[in-house]
N, C-alpha and C positions, 0 to 999 in steps of 0.2 A: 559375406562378400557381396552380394546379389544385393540387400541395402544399401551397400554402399554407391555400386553401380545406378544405383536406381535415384541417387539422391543429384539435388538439384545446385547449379554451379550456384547459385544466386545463394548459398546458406555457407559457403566454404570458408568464409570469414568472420562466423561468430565464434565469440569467446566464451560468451557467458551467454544462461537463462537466468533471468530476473526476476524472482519472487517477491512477495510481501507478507508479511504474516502483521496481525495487529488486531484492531478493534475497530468495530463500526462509527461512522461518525467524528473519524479523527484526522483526517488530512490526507488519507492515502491516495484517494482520487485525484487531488490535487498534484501532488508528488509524482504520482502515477501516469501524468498526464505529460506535466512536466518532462520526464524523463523521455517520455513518447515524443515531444518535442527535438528530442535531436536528429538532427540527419540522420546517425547510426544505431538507431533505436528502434525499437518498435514493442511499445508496452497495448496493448489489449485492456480494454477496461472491463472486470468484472465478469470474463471468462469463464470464471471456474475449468482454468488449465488441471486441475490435479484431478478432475472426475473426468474431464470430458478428452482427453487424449487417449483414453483408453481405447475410444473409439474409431482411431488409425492406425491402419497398420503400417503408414510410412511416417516417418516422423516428419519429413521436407511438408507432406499434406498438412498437418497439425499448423506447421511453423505459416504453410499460406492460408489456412484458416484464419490466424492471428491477426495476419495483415489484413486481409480482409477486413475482418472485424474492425481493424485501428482507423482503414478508409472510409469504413458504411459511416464509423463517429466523428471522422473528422467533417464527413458532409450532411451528415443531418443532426448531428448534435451529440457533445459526447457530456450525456446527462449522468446526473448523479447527488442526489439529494436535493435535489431541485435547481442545484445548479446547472451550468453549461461552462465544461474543463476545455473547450477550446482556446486555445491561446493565442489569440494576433501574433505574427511573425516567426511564430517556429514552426516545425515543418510535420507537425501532425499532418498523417496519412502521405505522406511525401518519402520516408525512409528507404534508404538504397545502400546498398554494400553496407550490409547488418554488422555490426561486431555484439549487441545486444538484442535479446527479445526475450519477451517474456508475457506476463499477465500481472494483473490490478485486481486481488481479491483476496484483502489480507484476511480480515475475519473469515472466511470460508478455509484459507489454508491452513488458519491455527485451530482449528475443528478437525480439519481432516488429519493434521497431526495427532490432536488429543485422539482421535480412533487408529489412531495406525503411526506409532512414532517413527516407522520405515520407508514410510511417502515420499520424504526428499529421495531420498536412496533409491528409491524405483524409481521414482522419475527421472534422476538424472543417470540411469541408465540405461534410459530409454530412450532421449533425448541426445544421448553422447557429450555431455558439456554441463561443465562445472557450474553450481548453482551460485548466485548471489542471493543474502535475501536482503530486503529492506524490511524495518522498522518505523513506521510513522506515529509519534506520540504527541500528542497535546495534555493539557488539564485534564487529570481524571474524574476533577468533578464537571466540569465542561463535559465530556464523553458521556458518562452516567447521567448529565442531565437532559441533553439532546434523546441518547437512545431511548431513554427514558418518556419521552414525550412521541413513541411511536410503538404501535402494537398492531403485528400482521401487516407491517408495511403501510400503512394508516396512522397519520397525526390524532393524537388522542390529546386528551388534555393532562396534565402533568399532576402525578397525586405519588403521595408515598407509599401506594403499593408500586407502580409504577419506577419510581426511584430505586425498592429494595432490588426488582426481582432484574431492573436494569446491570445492578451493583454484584448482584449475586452472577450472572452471567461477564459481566466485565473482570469480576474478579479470578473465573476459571478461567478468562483466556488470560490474563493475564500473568499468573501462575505459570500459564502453559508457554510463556511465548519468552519466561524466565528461564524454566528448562531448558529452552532450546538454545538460549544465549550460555547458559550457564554450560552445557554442553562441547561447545566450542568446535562443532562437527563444521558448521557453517557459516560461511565469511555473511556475518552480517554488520549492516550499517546503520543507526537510528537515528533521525533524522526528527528534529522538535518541530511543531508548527508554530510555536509564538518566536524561536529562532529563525528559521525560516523569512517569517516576517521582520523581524527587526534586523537581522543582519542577512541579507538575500546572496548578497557575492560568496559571503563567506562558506556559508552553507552550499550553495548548487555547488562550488568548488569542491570541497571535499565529498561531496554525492557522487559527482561524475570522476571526481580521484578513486572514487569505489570502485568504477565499474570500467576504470578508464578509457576513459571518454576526453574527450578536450571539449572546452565551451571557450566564446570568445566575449565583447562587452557588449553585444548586439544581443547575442543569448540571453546575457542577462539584464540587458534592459527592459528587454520584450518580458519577461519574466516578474519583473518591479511592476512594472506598468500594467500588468493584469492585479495582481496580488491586493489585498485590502489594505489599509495602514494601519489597520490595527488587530490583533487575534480577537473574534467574537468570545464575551465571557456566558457562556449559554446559561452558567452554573447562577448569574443572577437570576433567572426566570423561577428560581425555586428558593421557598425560603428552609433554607437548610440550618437543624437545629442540631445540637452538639452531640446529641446521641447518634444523629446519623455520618456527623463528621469523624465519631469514634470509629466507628463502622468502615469508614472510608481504611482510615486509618491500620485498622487491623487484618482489612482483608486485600486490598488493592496497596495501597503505598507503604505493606511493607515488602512489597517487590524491589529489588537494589531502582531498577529499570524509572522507575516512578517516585525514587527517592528524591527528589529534587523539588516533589511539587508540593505547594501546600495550598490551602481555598483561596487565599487571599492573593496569589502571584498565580 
């Protein structure tokens, strides 16, 4: 009771925490940014929410942490693989009368599941509010070739040890992040990035149908108008030869989740 007392009028209207779970270097920043973009939102980028709320003991503190966070990026830059996820006309750092919040740090949550498949569940009883997650996928040879070309957080140059040991960690989270769909504990939503791109309306619609949300065509203009016109193919930057395509094959795309994709699309 004393919690409850203590908690802040300003949180009385969320519905949902908004999770990610995924892979490095695959659009969730973007997505993640995206979503922080609506009035009723409020996504954190890169948080690491599932380590670091442990250390509140009110959850209202945790939820104005977040914000914080979401304002410090919308005014100095809400960076992330060298890009900058601000988005002209939506309302990063602006969010009021929340019905969403959450955090942007999909590869760290599908990690903290792989050590503890009871993370969601303490978190959101911690939290008091049902979890959504998001799924952000692209090309998995696009993924593996980008993560592939970075060691220790450092641009390296791109070689096939580089490739394997990329493929070999993409592949356990992606394994991992099949369990969890395959499970069915948790309303998730997957979300493609070369869809994204070529069909923008279609897609933000059913995102924020996720989390329900309304967006109007200003939304999505602003949304168009930042976006690239076409999905970067990273996976050309390496010449990939049939034994590592096999590889691909056996370990990452025979996940259902990644069925779809082949090198060439």
């Amino acid at each position: 009771m004393i919690f409850k007392i203590l908690r802040n009028k300003e949180f009385e209207m969320l519905k949902y925490c908004c999770l990610f779970i995924g892979h490095p270097r695959s659009g969730h920043s973007l997505v993640g940014s995206i979503i922080d973009g609506h009035p009723r939102a409020c996504i954190s980028n890169e948080y690491n929410i599932l380590l670091k709320y442990k250390k509140f003991w009110l959850r209202d503190n945790l939820f104005k942490d977040i914000i914080q966070d979401s304002i410090e990026q919308a005014n100095n830059g809400r960076i992330a693989g060298g890009y900058d996820y601000r988005i002209p006309g939506l309302s990063q750092g602006l969010n009021k009368e929340l019905y969403v919040i959450g955090d942007k740090d999909g590869c760290k949550n599908t990690h903290h599941f792989l050590e503890n498949n009871k993370v969601f569940d303490q978190f959101s009883a911690y939290v008091e509010l049902p979890i959504r997650l998001i799924y952000v996928l692209r090309n998995p040879y696009d993924i593996v070739t980008t993560k592939g070309g970075y060691k220790d957080g450092n641009k390296v140059s791109l070689s096939r040890e580089g490739i394997l040991e990329s493929m070999r960690v993409v592949a356990e989270e992606a394994s991992t992040n099949q369990r969890i769909i395959d499970e069915k504990k948790y309303p998730i939503h997957t979300v493609y990035h070369e869809e994204l791109i070529a069909d923008t309306e279609q897609v933000l619609k059913k995102l924020f149908s996720f989390l329900e949300l309304e967006i109007d065509n200003n939304f999505v203009q602003n949304v168009k108008s930042y976006l690239f016109k076409d999905a970067n193919k990273s996976r050309e930057r390496y010449a990939w030869d049939d034994e590592l395509k096999e590889q691909m094959r056996q370990s990452i795309l025979k996940n259902e989740v990644f069925s779809r994709y082949h090198f060439e699309n």
